[in-house]
C-alpha positions in Angstrom: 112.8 -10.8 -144.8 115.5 -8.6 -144.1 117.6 -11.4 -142.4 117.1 -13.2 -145.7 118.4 -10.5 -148.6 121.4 -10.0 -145.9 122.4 -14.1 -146.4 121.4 -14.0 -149.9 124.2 -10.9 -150.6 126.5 -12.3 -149.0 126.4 -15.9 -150.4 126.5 -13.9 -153.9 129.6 -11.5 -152.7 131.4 -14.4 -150.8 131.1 -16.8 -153.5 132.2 -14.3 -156.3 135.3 -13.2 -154.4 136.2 -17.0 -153.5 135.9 -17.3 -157.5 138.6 -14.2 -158.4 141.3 -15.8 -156.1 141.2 -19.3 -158.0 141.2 -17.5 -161.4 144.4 -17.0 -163.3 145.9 -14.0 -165.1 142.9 -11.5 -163.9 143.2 -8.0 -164.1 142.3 -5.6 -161.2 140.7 -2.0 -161.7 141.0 1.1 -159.1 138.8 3.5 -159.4 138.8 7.2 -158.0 136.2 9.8 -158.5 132.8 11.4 -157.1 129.8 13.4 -157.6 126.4 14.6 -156.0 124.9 12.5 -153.4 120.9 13.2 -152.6 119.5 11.6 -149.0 115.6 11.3 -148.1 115.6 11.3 -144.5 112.7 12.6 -142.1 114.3 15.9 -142.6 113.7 18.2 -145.7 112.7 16.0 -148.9 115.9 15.3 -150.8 119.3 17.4 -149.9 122.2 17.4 -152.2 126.0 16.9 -150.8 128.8 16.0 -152.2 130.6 12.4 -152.7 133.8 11.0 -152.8 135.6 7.9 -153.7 138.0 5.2 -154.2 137.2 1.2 -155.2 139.1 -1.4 -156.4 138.0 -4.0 -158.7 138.8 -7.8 -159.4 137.8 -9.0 -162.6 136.3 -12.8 -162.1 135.7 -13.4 -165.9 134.3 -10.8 -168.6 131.5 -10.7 -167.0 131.6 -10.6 -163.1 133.8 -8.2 -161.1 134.1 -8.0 -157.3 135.0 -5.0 -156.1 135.9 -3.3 -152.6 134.1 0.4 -152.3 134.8 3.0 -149.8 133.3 6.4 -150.1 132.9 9.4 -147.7 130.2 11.9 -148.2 127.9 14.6 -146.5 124.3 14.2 -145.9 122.9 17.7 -146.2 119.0 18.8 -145.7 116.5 21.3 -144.4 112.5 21.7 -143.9 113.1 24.2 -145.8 110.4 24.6 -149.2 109.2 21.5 -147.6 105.5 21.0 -146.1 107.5 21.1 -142.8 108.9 24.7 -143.3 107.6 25.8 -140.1 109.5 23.2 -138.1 112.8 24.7 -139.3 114.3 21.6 -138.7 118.1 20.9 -140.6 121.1 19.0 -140.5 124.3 18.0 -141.5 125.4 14.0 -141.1 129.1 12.9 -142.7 129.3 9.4 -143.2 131.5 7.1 -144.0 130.4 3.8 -146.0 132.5 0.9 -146.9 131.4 -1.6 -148.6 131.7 -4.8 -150.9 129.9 -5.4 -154.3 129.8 -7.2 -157.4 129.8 -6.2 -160.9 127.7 -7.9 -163.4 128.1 -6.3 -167.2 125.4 -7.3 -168.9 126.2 -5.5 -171.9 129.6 -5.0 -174.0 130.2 -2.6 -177.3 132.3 -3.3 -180.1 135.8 -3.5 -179.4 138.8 -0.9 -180.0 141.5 -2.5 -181.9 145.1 -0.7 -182.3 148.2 -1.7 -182.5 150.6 -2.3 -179.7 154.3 -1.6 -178.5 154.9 -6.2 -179.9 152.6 -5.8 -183.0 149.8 -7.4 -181.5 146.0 -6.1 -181.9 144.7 -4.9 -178.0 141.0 -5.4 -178.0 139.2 -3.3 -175.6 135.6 -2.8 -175.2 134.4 0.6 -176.3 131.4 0.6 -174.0 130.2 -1.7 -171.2 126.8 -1.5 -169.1 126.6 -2.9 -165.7 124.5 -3.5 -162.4 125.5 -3.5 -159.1 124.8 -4.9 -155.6 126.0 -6.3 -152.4 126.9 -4.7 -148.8 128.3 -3.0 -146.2 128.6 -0.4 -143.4 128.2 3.1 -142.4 129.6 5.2 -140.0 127.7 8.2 -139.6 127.6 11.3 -136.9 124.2 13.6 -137.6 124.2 17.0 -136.1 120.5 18.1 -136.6 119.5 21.8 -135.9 116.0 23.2 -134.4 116.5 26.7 -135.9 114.2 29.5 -134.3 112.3 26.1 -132.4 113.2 24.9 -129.0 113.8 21.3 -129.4 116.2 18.8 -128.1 117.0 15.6 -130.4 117.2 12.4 -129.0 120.8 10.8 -129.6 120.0 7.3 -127.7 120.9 5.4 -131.3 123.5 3.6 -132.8 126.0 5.7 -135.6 127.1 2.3 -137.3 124.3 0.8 -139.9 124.3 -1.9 -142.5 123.9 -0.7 -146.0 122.3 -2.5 -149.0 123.7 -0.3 -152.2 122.4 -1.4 -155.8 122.1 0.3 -159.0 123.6 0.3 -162.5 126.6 1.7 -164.1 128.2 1.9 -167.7 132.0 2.5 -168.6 133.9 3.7 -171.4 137.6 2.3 -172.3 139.9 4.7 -173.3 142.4 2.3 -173.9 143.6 -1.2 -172.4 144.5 0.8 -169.3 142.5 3.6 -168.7 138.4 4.1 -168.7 135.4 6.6 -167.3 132.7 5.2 -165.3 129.5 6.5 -164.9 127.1 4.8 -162.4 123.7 5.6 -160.2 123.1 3.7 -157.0 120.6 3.4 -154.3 121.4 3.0 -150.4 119.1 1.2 -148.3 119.4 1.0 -144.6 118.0 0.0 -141.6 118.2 3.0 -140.0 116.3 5.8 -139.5 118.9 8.2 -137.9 120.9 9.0 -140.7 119.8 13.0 -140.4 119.8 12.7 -136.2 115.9 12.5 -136.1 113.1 10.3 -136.7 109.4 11.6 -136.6 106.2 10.1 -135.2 104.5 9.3 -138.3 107.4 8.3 -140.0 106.9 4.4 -141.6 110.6 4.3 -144.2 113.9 4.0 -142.8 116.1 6.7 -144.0 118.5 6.4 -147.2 120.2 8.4 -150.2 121.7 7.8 -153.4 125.0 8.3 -155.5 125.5 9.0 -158.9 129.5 9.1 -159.6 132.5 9.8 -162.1 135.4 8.3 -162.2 138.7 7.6 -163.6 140.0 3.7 -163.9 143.1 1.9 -164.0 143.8 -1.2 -164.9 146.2 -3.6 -164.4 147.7 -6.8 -163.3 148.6 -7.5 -159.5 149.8 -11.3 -160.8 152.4 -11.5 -163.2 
């Protein structure tokens, strides 16, 4: 089953970006921004860490964009307030993902229409909502703690994972340059690592979300 959303991502995000380099006059989009990540792992029961990063878009037609995505962020947790308080388990785990997505806007506002520098009308969509998905990797290096408990984790696993990130986003334009992004993703992955340590009972892989500002810039890498 796994083996099978993995082809059918990639068929969708090869096929799109195979798409953008045979279009004409497209515009590209970078984006730079961040905001609160928040991972369930086997430890604690939803840490909050911070998130940063930069992307850079292709726009395929008004509807589809494919887009490169590479984000670092810190995976923060502990038993603490948990049902598991009296394990005292914690840990810290920066990871890096990179990954590749498309774009789909499935909605767009009314346009703004000024005036520009040769008298012509620039239409620019106010307001645009959009989902996301694809995939990637992550390059992560967990550094669990026992507290007062005598424990030693295992480390016998591998700190590279695929990543399946979907969710949905909407953007404001400013103008025909500049916009705002605001967007809400989910992280699947295979692993169940990410926090250094992986319980008897446990039956779910690890994985963490992202919700993120950020600035955009657009422009046109073809002239």
């Amino acid at each position: 089953m796994k083996k099978s959303i993995i082809l059918i991502l990639f068929f969708i995000v090869s096929n799109s970006v195979i798409f953008a380099q045979g279009a004409n006059m497209h515009e590209m989009e970078v984006m730079v921004g961040g905001g609160p990540n928040m991972f369930f792992c086997d430890i604690g029961d939803g840490g909050l860490g911070p998130v940063g990063f930069i992307a850079a878009r292709y726009y395929v037609n008004d509807n589809f964009m494919a887009r490169l995505n590479l984000a670092f962020t810190i995976g923060i947790d502990t038993d603490e307030g948990t049902t598991n308080f009296e394990r005292d388990y914690s840990f810290n785990t920066p990871i890096l993902e990179s990954s590749v997505l498309v774009d789909y806007f499935f909605y767009r506002s009314d346009f703004i229409g000024r005036q520009g520098k040769n008298g012509l009308v620039l239409n620019v969509p106010k307001l645009g909502l959009y989902a996301f998905t694809g995939a990637g990797a992550i390059f992560f290096n967990p550094s669990p703690e026992a507290g007062k408990n005598n424990h030693d984790f295992d480390d016998n696993y591998s700190k590279i994972s695929m990543v399946v990130p979907f969710g949905l986003g909407m953007q404001y334009g400013i103008d025909k340059k500049w916009a705002v992004s605001f967007e809400v993703g989910r992280r699947f992955t295979p692993s169940d690592y990410l926090d250094g340590f992986s319980s008897e009972g446990s039956t779910k892989n690890d994985m963490y979300y992202f919700a993120l500002i950020s600035v955009n810039y657009k422009f046109k890498p073809f002239l």
